[in-house]
C-alpha positions, -999 to +999 in steps of 0.1 A: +338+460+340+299+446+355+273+457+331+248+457+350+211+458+337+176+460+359+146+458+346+114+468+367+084+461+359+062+492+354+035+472+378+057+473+413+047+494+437+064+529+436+083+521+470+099+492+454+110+508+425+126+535+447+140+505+472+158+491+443+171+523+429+184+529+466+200+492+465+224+502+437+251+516+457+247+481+480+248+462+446+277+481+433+295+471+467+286+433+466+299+432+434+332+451+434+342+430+465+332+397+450+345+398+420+376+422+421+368+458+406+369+490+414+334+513+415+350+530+384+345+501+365+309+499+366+283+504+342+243+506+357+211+509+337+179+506+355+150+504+335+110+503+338+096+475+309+061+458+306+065+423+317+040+392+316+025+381+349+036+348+347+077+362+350+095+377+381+084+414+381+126+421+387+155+413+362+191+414+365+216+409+332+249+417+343+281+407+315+321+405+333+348+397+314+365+355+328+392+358+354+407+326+361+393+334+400+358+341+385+345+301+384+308+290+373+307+283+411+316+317+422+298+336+399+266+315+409+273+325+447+277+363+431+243+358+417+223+340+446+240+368+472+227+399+442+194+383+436+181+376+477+196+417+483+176+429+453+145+405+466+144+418+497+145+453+481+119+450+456+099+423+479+094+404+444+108+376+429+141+386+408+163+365+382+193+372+378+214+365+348+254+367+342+275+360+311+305+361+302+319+388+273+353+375+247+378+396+260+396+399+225+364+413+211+349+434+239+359+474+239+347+496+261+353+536+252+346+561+283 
């Protein structure tokens, strides 16, 4: 169940907000292979915010539920292999964050 959050800044060129809304269905893809899921599972907000200068123009918050396959080291890979797609994309400087959500308290109704 990837949440996945991206927030533009309002400042990009148009062509790289429209390169990153294009990128999705590659993002979805990375992600359903790496960690598991189906594209079913998936929930995508893209979103154009003010930022500062001074902070990467592209931002990625995505939440999973912990597998026991789903290791810091794994999801870091995850992370390095979504941030240099959504770079080259955007042609800006992304972060990417990912946590992890308490399975006994998460719900999800569809």
């Amino acid at each position: 169940m990837p949440n996945v959050k991206i927030y533009v800044d309002q400042a990009l060129p148009a062509e790289a907000h429209e390169a990153l809304a294009t990128a999705l269905v590659s993002v979805r893809a990375l992600l359903a292979q790496a960690l598991g899921v189906g594209p079913e599972a998936f929930q995508f907000a893209m979103l154009t915010v003010y930022a500062m200068d001074d902070l990467p123009p592209v931002n990625v918050e995505i939440s999973i539920l912990p597998t026991p396959g789903r290791t810091r080291e794994k999801i870091k890979g995850v992370g390095e292999d979504l941030q240099r797609l959504l770079s080259a994309a955007a042609a800006a400087r992304v972060a990417v964050r990912i946590g992890l959500l308490d399975p006994q308290s998460y719900l999800a109704l569809k």
